[in-house]
KOLFIKOL-704866 format. One record per residue: x, y negated, z negated of N, C-alpha, C in turn; residue in one letter. Coordinates in steps of 0.05 Angstrom, whole numbers, padded with zeros to 5 digits, always signed. Last residue first. Layout:
BEGIN
XYZXYZXYZa ...
This chain:
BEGIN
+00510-01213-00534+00485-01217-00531+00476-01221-00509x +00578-01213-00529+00557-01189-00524+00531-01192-00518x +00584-01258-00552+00585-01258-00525+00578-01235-00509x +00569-01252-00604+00564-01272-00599+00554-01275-00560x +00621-01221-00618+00580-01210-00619+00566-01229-00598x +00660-01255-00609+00651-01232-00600+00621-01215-00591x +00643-01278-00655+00638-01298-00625+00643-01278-00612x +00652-01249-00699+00629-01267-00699+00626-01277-00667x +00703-01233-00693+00679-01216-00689+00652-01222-00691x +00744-01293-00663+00728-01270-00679+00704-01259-00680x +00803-01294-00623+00765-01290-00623+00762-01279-00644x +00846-01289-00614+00846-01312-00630+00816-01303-00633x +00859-01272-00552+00872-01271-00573+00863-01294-00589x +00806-01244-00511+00823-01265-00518+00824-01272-00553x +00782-01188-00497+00772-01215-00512+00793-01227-00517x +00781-01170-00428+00793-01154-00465+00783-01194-00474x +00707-01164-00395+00735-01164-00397+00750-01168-00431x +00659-01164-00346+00670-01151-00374+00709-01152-00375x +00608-01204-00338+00635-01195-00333+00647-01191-00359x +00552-01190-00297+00560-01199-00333+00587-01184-00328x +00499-01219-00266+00525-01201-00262+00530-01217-00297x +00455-01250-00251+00452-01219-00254+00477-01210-00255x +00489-01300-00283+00466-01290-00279+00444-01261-00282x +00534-01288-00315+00528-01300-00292+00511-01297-00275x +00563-01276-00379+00540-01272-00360+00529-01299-00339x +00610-01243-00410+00616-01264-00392+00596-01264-00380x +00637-01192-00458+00622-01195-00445+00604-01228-00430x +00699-01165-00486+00683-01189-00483+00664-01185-00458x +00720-01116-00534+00714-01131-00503+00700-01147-00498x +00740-01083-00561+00752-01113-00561+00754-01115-00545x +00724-01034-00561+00748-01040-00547+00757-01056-00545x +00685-01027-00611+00693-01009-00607+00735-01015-00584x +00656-01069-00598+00668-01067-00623+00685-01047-00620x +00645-01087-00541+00656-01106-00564+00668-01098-00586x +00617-01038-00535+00646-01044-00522+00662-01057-00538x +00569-01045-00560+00589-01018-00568+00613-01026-00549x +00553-01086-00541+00560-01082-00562+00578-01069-00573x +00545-01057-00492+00559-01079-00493+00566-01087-00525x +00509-01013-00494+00532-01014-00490+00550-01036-00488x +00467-01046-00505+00474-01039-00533+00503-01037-00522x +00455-01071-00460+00462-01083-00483+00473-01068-00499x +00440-01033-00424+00463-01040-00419+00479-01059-00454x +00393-00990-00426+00405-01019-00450+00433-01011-00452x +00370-00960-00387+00368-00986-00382+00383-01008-00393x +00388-00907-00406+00395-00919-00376+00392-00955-00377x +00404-00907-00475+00392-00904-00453+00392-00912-00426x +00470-00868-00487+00454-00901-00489+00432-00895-00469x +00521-00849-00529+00490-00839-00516+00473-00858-00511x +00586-00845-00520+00569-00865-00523+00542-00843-00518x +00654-00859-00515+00640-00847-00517+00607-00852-00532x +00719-00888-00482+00691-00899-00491+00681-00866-00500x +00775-00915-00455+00758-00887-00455+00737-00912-00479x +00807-00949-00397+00798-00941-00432+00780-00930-00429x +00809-00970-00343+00820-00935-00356+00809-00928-00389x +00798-01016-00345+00783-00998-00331+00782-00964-00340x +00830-01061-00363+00809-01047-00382+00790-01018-00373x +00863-01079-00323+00880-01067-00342+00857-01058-00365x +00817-01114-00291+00836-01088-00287+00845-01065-00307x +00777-01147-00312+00796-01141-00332+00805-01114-00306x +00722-01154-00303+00734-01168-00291+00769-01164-00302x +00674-01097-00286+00703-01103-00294+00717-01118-00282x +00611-01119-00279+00639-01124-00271+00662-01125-00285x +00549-01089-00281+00567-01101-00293+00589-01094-00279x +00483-01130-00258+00511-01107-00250+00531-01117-00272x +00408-01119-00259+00430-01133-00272+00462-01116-00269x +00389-01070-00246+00389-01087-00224+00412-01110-00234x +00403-00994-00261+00402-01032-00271+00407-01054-00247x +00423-00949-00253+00400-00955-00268+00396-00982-00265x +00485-00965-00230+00457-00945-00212+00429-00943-00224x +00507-00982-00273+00496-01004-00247+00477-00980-00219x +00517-00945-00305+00498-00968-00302+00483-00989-00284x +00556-00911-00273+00533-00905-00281+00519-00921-00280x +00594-00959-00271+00590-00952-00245+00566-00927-00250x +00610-00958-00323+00590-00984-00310+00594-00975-00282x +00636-00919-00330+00613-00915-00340+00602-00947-00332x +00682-00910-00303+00655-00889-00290+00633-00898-00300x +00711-00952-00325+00702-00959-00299+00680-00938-00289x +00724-00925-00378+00712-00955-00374+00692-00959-00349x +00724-00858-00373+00730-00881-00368+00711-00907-00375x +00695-00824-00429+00687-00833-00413+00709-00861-00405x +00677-00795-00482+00710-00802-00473+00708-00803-00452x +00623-00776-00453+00642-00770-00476+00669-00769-00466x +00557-00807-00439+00591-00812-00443+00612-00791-00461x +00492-00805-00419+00515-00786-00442+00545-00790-00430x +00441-00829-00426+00463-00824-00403+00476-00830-00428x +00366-00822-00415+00392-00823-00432+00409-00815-00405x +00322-00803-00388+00322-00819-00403+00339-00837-00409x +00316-00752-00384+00302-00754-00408+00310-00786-00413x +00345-00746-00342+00323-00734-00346+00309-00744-00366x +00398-00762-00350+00369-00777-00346+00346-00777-00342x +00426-00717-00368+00404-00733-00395+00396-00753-00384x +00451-00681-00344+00418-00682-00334+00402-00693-00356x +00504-00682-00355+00501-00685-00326+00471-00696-00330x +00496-00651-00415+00498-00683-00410+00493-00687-00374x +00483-00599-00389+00466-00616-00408+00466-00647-00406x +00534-00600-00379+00514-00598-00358+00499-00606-00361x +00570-00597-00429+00566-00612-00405+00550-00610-00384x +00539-00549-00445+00539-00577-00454+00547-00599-00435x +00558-00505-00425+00529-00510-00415+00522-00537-00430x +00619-00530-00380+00600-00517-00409+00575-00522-00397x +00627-00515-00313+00635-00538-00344+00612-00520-00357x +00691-00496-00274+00683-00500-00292+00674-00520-00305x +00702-00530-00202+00707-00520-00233+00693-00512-00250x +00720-00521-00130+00698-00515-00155+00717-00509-00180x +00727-00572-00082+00732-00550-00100+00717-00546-00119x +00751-00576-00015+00720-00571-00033+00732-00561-00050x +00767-00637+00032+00768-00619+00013+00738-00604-00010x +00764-00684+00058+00780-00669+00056+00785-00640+00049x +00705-00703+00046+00714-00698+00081+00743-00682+00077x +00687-00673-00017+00697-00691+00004+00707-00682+00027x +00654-00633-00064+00661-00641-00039+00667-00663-00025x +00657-00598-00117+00662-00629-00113+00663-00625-00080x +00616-00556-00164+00630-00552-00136+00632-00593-00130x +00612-00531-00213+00609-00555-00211+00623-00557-00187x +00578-00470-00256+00596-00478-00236+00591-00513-00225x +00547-00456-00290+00563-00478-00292+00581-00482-00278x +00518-00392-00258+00522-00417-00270+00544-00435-00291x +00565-00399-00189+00544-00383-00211+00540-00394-00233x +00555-00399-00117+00562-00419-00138+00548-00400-00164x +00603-00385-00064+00572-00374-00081+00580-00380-00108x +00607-00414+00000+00627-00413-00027+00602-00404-00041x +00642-00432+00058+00621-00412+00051+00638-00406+00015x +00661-00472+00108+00673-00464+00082+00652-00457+00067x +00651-00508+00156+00653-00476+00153+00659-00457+00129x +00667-00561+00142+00694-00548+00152+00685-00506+00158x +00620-00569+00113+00623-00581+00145+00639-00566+00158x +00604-00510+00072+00617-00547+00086+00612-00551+00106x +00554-00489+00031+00564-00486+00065+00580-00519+00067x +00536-00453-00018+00546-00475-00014+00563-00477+00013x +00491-00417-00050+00511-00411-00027+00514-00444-00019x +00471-00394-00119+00463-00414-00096+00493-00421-00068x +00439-00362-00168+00463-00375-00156+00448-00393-00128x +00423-00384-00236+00409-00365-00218+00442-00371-00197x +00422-00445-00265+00415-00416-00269+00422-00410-00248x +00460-00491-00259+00456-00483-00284+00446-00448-00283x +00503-00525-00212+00495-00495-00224+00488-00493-00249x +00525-00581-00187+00517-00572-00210+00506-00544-00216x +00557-00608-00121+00530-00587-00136+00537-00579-00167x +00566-00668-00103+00569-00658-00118+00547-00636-00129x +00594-00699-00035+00573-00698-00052+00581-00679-00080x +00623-00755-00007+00623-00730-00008+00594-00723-00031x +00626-00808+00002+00642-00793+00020+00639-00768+00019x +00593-00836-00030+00591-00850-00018+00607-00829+00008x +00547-00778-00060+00572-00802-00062+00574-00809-00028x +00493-00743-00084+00505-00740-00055+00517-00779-00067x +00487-00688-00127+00485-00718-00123+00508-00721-00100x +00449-00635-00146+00458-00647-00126+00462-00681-00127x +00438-00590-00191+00434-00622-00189+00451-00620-00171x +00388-00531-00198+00419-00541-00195+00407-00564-00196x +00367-00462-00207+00362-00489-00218+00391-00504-00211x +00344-00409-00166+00362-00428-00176+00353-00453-00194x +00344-00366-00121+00327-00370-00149+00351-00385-00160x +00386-00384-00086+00382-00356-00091+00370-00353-00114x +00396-00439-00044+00392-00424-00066+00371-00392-00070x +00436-00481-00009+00419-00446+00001+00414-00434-00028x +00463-00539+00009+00457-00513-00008+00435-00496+00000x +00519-00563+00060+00482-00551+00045+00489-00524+00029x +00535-00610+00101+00537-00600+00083+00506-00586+00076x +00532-00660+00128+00534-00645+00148+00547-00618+00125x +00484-00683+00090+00508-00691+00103+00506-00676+00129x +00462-00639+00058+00470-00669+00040+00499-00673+00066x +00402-00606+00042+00425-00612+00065+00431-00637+00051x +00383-00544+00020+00383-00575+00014+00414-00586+00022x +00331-00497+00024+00357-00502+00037+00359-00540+00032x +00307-00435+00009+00302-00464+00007+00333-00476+00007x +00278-00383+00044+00296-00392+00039+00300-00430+00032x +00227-00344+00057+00232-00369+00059+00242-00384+00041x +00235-00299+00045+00232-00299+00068+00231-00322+00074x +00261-00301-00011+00279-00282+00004+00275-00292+00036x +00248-00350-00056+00230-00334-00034+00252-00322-00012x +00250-00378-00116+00265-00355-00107+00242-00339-00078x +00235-00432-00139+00221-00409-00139+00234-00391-00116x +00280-00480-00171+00267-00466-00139+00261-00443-00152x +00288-00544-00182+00288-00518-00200+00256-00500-00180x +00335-00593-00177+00323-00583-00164+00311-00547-00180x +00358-00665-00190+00350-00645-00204+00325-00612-00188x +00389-00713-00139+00364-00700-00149+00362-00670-00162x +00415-00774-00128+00408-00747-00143+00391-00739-00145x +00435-00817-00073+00423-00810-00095+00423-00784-00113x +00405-00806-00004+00422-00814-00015+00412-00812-00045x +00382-00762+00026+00396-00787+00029+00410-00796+00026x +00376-00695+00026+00386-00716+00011+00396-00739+00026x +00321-00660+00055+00357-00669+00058+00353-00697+00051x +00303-00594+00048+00300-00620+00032+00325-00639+00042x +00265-00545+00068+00289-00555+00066+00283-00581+00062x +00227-00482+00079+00228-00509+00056+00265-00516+00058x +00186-00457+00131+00204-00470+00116+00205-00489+00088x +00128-00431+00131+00154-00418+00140+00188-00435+00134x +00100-00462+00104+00092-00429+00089+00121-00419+00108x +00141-00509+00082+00120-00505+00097+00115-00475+00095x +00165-00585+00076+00161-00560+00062+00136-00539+00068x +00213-00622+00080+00195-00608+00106+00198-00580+00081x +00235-00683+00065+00225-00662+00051+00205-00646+00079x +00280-00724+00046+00267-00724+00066+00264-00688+00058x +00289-00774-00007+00293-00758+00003+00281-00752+00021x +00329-00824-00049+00319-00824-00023+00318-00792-00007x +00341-00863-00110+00341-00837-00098+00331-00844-00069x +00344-00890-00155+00358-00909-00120+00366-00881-00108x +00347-00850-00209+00341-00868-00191+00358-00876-00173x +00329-00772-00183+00337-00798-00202+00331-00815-00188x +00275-00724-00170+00286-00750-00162+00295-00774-00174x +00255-00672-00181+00261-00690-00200+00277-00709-00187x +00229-00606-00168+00245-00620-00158+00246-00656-00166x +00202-00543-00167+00200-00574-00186+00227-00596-00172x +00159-00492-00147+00186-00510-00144+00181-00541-00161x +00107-00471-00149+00117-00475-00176+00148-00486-00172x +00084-00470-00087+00102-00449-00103+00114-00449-00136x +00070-00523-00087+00053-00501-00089+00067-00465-00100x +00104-00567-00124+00100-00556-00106+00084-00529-00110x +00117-00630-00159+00109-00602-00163+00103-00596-00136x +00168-00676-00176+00142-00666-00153+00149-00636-00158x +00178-00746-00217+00179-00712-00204+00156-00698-00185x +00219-00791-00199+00197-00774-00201+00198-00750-00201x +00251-00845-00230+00255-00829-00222+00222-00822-00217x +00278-00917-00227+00267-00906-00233+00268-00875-00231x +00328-00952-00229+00315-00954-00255+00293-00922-00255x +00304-00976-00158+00332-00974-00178+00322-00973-00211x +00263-00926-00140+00276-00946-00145+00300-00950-00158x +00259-00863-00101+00255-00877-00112+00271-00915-00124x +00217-00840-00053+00249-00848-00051+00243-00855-00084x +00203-00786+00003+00198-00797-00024+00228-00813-00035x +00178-00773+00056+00199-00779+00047+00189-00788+00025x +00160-00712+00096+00155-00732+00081+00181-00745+00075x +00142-00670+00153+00164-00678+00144+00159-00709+00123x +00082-00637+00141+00097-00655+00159+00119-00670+00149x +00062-00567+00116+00068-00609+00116+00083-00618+00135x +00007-00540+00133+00032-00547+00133+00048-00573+00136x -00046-00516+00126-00025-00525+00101-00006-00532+00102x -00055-00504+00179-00073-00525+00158-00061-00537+00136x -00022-00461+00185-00029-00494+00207-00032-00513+00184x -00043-00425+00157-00011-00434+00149-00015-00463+00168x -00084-00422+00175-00086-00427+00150-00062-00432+00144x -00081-00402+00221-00092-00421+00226-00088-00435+00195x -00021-00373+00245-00040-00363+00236-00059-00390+00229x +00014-00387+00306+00016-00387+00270-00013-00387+00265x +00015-00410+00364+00029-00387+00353+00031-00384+00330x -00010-00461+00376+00009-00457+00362+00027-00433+00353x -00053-00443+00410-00032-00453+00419-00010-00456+00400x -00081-00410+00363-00067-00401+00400-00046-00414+00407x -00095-00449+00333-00077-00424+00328-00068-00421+00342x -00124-00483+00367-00101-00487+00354-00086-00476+00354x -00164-00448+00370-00151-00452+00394-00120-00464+00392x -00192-00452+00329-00178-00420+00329-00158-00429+00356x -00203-00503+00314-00183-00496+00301-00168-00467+00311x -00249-00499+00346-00224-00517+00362-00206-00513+00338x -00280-00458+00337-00261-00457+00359-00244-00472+00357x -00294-00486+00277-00279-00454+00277-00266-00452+00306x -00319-00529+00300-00297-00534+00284-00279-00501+00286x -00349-00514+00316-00340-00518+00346-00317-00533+00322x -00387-00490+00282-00376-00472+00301-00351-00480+00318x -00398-00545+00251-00382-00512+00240-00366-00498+00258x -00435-00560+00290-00409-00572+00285-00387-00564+00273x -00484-00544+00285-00470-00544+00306-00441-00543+00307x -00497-00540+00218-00502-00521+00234-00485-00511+00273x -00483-00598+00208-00472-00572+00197-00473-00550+00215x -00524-00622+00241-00496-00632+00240-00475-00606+00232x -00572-00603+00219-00563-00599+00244-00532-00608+00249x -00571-00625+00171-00574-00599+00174-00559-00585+00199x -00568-00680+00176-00548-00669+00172-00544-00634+00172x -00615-00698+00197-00591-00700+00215-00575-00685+00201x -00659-00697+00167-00637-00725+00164-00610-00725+00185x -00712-00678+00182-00696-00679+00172-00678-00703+00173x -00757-00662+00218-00770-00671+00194-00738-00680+00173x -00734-00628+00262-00753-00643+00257-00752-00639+00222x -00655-00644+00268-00679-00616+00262-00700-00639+00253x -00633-00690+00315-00640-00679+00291-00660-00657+00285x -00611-00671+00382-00630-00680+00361-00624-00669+00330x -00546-00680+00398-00573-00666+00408-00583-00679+00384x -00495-00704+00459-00506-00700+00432-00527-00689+00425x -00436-00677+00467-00460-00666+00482-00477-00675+00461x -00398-00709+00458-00399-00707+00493-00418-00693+00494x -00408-00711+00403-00402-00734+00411-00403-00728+00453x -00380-00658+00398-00407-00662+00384-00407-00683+00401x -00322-00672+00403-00339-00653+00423-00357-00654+00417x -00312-00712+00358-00319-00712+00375-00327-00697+00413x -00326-00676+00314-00342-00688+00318-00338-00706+00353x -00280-00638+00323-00309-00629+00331-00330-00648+00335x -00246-00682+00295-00234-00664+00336-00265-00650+00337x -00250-00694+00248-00255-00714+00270-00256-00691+00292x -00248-00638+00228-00270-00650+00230-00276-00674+00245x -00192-00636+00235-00199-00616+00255-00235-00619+00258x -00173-00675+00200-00167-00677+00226-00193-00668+00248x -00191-00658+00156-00206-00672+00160-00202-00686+00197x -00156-00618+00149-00182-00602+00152-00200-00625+00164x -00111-00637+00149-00109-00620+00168-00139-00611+00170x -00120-00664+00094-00114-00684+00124-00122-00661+00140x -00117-00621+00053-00144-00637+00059-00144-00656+00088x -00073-00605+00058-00094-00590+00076-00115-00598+00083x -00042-00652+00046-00034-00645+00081-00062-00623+00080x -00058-00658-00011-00058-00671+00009-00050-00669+00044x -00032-00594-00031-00056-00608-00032-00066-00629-00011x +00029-00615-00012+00009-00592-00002-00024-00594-00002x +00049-00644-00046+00039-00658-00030+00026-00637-00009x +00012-00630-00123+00028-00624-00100+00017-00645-00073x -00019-00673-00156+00002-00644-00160+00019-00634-00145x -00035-00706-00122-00018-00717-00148-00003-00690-00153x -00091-00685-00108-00067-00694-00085-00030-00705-00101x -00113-00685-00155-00100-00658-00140-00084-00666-00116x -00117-00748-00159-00109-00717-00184-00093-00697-00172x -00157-00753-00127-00134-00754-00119-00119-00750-00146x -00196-00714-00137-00183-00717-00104-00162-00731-00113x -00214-00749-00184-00210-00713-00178-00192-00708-00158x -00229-00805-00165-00203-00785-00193-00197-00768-00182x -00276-00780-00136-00246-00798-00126-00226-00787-00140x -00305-00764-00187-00305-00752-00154-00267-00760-00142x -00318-00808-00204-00307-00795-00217-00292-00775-00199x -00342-00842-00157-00317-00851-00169-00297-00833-00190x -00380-00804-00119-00367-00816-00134-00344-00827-00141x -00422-00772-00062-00395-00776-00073-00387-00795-00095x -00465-00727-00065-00464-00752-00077-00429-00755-00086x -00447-00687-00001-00454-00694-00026-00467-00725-00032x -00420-00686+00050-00449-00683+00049-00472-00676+00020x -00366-00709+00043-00388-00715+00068-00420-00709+00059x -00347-00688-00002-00349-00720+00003-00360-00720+00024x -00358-00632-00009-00372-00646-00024-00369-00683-00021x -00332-00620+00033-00359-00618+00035-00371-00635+00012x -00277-00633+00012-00290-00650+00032-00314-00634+00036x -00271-00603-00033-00273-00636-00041-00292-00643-00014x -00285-00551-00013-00288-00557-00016-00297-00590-00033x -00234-00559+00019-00253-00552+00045-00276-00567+00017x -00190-00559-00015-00195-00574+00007-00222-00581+00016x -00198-00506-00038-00207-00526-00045-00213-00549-00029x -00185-00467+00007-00207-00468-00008-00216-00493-00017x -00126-00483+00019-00149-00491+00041-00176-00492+00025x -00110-00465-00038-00104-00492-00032-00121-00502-00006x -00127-00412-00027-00125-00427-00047-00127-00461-00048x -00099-00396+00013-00111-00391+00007-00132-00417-00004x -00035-00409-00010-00042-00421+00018-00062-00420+00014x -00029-00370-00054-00039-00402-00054-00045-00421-00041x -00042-00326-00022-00061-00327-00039-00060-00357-00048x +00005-00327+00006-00015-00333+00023-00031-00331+00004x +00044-00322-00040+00046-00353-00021+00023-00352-00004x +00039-00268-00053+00024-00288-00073+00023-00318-00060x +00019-00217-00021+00044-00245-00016+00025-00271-00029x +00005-00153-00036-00009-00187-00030+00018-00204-00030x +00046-00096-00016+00037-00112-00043+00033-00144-00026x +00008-00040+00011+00026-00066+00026+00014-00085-00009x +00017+00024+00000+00000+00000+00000+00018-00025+00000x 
């Protein structure tokens, strides 16, 4: 006995409903509570939303064949009996014809998304659920491009990070391109952050096949931390603490420990529209260690002040950081933190 393919039970599933929001918005009492609902479920997944489009498509395309032959209302009625009754049918052909021409079963048609993009702001992130239970978490000044479909799912990174936690499908492989680079995961949870020359995979569970540009085939297991540039690929070791820290913006937070000067306002300034500037060279290399949330640059400024005898200099949206001049005290220090 052939075991059910739980992806066509949510395909399933997911036309079901569809079909019924939109019966019940054409030939119901539609509402405002109604609305919510619809778009609630278009909120869960972007699957939801492409079946209800694909269904409402294939209801304009009958109505207008309805429209080249028109006929009467059933006596004593409102039209809509008869509307149903004709318009069903020539909905079932012109979708089965679809099929035909498309070569794919009509219900995978219906559910299948069209290449999206989701981005987010500077400061902000999202997350998106998918019909398969895939989760995928977009940091901020993220940018992604997403074709997710009963026969493909590949995701290619713009630019930015993104937190990815994949439901394992042998027949449809989920593949995340960053370049002329990509991951291939094998039931996985990873973070991908794609740099100005190269990118970075993270491995927490499961594994995942890492392809270069150069042809360079590498199988990542967890804590593995693969670095790629146009030159070169290598993979190290990190704790399951450090990894932890890698993914405390998840929550929010961004975790320093013994942290250059210069990595960690080049963190900040990917959360924060306000930038900070090492105007100090010779301050860049000092270490720091810190748990601050993405946004309060302040406190870290504080914590500079006291911690490196650093001064903080504000010029509008930029605030220059540099060593405090000989003679300052920790009163005007503070002072210039604020």
């Amino acid at each position: 006995m052939d075991t059910p393919d739980p992806a066509s039970f949510a395909r399933d599933a997911i036309s079901e409903r569809a079909a019924a929001f939109f019966e019940r918005q054409r030939f119901g009492e539609w509402t405002e509570t109604d609305q919510a609902e619809l778009d609630a479920w278009f909120a869960q997944s972007i699957l939801h939303e492409v079946a209800f489009l694909r269904l409402e498509g294939s209801i304009a395309l009958a109505e207008d064949l309805v429209a080249l032959r028109p006929f009467e209302p059933a006596a004593g009625g409102d039209g809509r009996f008869a509307w149903r009754r004709f318009a069903v049918p020539l909905v079932a052909a012109a979708s089965l014809a679809l099929a035909v021409m498309l070569e794919k079963p009509i219900l995978n048609y219906l559910v299948q998304a069209p290449d999206r993009t989701y981005s987010t702001d500077v400061g902000g992130r999202t997350l998106l659920t998918f019909a398969d239970h895939s989760q995928i978490e977009l940091d901020t000044d993220t940018a992604a491009r997403f074709r997710i479909t009963g026969e493909e799912r590949t995701v290619w990174l713009e630019k930015g990070a993104a937190w990815f936690h994949i439901s394992h499908n042998a027949a449809n492989p989920f593949t995340v391109i960053v370049g002329k680079h990509r991951v291939t995961d094998l039931g996985t949870e990873f973070l991908v952050r794609r740099g100005a020359e190269g990118m970075e995979v993270a491995l927490l569970n499961g594994r995942a096949t890492l392809s270069t540009e150069g042809a360079q085939t590498a199988t990542l297991t967890p804590g593995d931390d693969a670095i790629v540039t146009p030159a070169s690929t290598s993979v190290a070791r990190k704790t399951p603490q450090q990894l932890a820290d890698a993914l405390a913006w998840r929550r929010g937070m961004l975790v320093f420990r013994n942290a250059k000067l210069s990595d960690v306002v080049r963190e900040f300034n990917r959360y924060n529209t306000t930038k900070l500037v090492i105007a100090d060279p010779g301050i860049a290399d000092d270490k720091i260690t810190a748990d601050i949330k993405t946004d309060d640059y302040e406190s870290f400024l504080r914590l500079s002040a006291a911690a490196l005898s650093l001064r903080a200099d504000r010029k509008g949206n930029v605030i220059l950081i540099s060593r405090e001049q000989r003679g300052e005290t920790k009163k005007s220090r503070a002072r210039q933190a604020r």
